[in-house]
C-alpha positions as CSV (number, residue, x, y, z in Angstrom):
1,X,0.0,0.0,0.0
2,X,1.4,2.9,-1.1
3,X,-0.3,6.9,-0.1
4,X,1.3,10.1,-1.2
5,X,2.0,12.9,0.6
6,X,-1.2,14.9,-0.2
7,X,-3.6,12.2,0.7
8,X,-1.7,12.1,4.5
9,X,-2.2,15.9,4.2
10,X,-5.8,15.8,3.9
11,X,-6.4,13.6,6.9
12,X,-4.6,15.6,9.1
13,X,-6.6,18.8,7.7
14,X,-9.9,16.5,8.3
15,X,-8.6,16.2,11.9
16,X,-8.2,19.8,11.9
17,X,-11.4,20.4,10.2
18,X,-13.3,18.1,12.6
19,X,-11.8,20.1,15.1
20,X,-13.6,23.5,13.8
21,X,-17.0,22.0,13.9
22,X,-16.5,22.0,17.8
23,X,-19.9,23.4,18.1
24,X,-22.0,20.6,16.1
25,X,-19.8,17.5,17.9
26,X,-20.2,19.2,21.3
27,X,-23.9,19.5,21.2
28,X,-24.3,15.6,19.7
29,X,-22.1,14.6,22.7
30,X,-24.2,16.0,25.2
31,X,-27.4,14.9,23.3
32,X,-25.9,11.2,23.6
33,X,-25.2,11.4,27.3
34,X,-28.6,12.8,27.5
35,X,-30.2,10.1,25.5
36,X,-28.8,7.2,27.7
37,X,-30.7,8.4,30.6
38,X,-33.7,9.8,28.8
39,X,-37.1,10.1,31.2
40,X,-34.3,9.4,34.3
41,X,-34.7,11.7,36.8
42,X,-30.8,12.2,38.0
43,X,-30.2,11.8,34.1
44,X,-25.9,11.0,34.3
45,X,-25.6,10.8,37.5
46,X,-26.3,7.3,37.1
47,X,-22.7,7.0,36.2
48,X,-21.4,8.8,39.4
49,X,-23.8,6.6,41.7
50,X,-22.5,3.2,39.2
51,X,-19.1,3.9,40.7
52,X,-19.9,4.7,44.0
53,X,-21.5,0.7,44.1
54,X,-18.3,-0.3,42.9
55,X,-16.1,1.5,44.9
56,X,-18.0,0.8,48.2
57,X,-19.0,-3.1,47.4
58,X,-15.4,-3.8,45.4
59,X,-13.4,-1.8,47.7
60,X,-14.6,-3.6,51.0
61,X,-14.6,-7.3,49.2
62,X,-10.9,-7.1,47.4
63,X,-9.4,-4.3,50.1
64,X,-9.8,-7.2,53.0
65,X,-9.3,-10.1,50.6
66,X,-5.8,-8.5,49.8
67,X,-5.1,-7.6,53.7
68,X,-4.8,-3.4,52.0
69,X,-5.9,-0.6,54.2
70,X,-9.3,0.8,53.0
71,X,-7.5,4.1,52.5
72,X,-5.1,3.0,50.4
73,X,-7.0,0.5,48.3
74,X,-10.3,2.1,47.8
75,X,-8.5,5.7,45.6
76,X,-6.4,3.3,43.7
77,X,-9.6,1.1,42.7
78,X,-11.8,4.4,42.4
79,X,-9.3,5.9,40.3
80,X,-7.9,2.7,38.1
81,X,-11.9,1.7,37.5
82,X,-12.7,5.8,36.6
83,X,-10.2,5.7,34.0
84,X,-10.6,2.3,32.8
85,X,-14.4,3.0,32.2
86,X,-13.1,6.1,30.1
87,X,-10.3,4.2,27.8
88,X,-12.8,1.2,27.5
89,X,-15.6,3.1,25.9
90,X,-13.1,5.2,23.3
91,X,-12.4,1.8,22.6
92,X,-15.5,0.4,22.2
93,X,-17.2,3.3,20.3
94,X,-14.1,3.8,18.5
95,X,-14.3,1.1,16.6
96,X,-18.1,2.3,15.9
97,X,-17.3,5.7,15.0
98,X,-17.8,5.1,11.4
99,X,-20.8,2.3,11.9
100,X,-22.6,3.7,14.3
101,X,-22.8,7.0,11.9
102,X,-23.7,5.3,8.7
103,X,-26.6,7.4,8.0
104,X,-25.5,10.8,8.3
105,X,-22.0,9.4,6.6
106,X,-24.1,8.9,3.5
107,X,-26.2,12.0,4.0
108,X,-24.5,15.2,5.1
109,X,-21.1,16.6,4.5
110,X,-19.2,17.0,7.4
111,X,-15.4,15.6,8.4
112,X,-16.0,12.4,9.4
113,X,-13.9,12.9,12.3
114,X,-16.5,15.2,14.0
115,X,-17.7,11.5,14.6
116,X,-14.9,10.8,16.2
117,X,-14.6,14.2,18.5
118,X,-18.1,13.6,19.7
119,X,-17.2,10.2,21.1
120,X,-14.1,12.2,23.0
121,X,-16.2,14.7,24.0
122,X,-19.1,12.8,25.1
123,X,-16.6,9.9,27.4
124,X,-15.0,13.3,28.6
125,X,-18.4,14.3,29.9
126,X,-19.2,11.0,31.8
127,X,-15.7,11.3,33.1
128,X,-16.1,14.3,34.8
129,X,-19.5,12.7,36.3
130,X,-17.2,10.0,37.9
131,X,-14.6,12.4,39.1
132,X,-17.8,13.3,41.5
133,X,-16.6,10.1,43.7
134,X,-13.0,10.5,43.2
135,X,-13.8,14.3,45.1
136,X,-15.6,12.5,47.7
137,X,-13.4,9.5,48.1
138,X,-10.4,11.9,48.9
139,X,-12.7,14.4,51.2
140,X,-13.6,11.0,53.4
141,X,-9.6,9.5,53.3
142,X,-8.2,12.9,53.6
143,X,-6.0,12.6,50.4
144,X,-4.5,16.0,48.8
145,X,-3.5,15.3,45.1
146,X,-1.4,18.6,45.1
147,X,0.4,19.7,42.9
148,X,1.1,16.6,40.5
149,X,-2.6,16.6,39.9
150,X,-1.7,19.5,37.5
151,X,0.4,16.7,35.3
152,X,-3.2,15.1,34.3
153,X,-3.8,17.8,31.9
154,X,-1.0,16.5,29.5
155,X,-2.0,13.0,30.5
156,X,-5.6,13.6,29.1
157,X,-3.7,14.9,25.6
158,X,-2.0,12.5,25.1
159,X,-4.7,9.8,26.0
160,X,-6.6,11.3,23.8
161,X,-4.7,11.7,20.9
162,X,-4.3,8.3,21.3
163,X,-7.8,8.2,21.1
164,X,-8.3,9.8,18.0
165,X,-5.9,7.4,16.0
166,X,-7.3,4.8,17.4
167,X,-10.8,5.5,16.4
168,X,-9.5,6.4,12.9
169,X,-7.9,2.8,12.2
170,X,-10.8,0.8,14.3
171,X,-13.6,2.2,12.5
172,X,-12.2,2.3,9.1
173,X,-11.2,-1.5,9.8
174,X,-14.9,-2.0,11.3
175,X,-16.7,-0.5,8.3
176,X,-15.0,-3.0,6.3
177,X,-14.8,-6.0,8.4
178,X,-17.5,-6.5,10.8
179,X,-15.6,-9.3,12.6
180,X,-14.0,-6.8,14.5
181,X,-16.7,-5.7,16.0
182,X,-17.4,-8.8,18.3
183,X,-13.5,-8.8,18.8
184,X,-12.6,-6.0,20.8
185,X,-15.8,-6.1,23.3
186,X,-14.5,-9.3,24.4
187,X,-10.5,-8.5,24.3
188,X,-11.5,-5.6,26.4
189,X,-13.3,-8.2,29.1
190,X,-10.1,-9.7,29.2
191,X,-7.9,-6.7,29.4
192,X,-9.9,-5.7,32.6
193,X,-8.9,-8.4,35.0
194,X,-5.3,-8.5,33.5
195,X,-4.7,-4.9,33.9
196,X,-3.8,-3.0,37.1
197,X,-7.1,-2.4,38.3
198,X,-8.2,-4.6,41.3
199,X,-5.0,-5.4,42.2
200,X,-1.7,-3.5,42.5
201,X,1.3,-3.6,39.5
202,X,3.9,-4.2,42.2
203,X,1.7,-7.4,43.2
204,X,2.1,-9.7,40.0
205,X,5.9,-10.5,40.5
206,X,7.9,-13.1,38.4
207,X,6.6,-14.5,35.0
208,X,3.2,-12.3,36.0
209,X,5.4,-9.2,35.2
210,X,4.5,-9.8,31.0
211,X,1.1,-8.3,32.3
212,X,2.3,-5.0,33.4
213,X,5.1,-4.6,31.6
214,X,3.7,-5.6,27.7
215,X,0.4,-3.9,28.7
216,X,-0.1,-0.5,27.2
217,X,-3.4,-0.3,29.6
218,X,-1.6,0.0,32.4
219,X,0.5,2.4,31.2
220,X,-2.1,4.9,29.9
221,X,-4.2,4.2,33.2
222,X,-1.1,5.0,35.3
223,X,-0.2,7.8,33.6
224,X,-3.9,9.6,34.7
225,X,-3.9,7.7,37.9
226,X,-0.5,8.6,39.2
227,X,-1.7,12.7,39.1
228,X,-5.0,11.8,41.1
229,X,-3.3,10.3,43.8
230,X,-0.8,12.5,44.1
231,X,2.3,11.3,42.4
232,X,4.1,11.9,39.0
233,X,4.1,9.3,36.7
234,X,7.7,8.0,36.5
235,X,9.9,8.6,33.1
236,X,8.9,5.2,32.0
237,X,5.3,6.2,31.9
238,X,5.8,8.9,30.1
239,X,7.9,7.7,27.5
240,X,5.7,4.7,26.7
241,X,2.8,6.5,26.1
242,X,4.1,9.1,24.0
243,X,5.9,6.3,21.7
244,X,2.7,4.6,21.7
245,X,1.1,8.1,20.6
246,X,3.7,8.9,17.6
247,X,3.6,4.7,16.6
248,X,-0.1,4.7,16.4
249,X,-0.4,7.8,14.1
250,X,2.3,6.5,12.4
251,X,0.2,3.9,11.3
252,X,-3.3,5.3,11.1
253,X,-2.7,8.1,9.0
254,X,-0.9,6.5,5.8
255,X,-4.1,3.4,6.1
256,X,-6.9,5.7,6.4
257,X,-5.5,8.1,4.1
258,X,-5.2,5.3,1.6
259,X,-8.8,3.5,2.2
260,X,-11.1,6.9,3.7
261,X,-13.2,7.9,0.3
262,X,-14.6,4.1,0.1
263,X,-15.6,4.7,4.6
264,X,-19.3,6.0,2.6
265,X,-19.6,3.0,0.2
266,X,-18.9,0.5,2.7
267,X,-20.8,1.8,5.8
């Protein structure tokens, strides 16, 4: 497969195209989260109250099952399972960003990554929902985040750039091969329990290392987790995730620029 330097030129001006139509993908977000809880009466805060169950029924079963202090186990579930929920549905509706649009694809002429920003903007929305419990789960353990909670700003960039690419190759791949579709929901099901999120990365020791060391979960939930508790992530962290980053666009850009005008046939 071979793509010239004009065509990788005009997806990056789509991306900065989808980027101008802030106002349009900003009000669909909102109108999704809205959607999910229509005739509700707390409407999103469903979300918030989800992860309070968890964190109070998770936190008191694995907290005492692995002999940690509530106040050391419940923010690092709380704050593992707030991100986790976030990368798991860029993910999920990632890979539907394309599918899950086919109508207005066909039908009205916008980027088709405004698609894509929507999905951002609408998992960023539910994320600050959940961040309700992370505010009250360090008023009751009398945590202070300060001041490396400043370093989840360029966390959040660079998760979702990340998000972005990924959602460009997924949902190209997914318009075109459907298979992928029952794929990922169940290599996510997996990822959950072999990522750092019930239990602690310093616990799996020996051979168990492969799944925190070759898992690029852990290192995109660290690098927003470490900030909310209080640390910085480590070099490591960093360094990972931004190679993942350039990798990832690396690849995404040259295959969608080379298969994007046939997204409105095959959808």
């Amino acid at each position: 497969m071979r793509t010239d330097g004009s065509k990788l030129l005009e997806v990056l001006g789509e991306v900065r195209d989808g980027w101008r139509w802030r106002e349009l993908w900003m009000t669909l977000g909102w109108r999704d989260v809205r959607t999910r809880h229509r005739r509700s009466n707390i409407g999103p805060f469903w979300n918030t109250l989800s992860l309070a169950f968890v964190a109070t029924c998770i936190g008191t079963l694995y907290g005492g099952i692995m002999s940690r202090p509530a106040h050391e186990y419940i923010p690092h579930l709380v704050t593992g399972y707030m991100i986790w929920i976030f990368l798991q549905s860029l993910v999920l509706e990632g890979k539907d960003a394309f599918v899950g649009n086919a109508s207005a694809i066909r039908e009205i002429a916008v980027p088709k990554t405004v698609y894509i920003y929507k999905l951002l903007w609408k998992n960023l929305t539910i994320l600050g929902f959940n961040s309700l419990v992370y505010i009250g789960v360090l008023a009751i353990f009398g945590l202070s985040p300060f001041p490396n909670i400043f370093l989840i700003l360029p966390g959040l960039v660079i998760v979702l750039l990340n998000g972005i690419w990924a959602a460009l190759l997924m949902g190209l791949i997914n318009v075109r091969y459907r298979d992928l579709g029952q794929l990922v929901p169940n290599a996510m099901r997996l990822a959950f329990f072999i990522t750092p999120i019930l239990w602690f990365p310093e616990d799996a020791t020996g051979i168990r290392r492969i799944f925190v060391d070759f898992n690029p979960f852990y290192y995109f939930i660290e690098l927003l987790r470490a900030p909310l508790l209080g640390r910085a992530p480590s070099a490591l962290i960093w360094a990972v995730t931004l190679g993942i980053t350039v990798v990832g666009w690396s690849i995404a850009v040259p295959v969608y620029a080379h298969w994007r005008r046939r997204i409105a046939f095959w959808v």
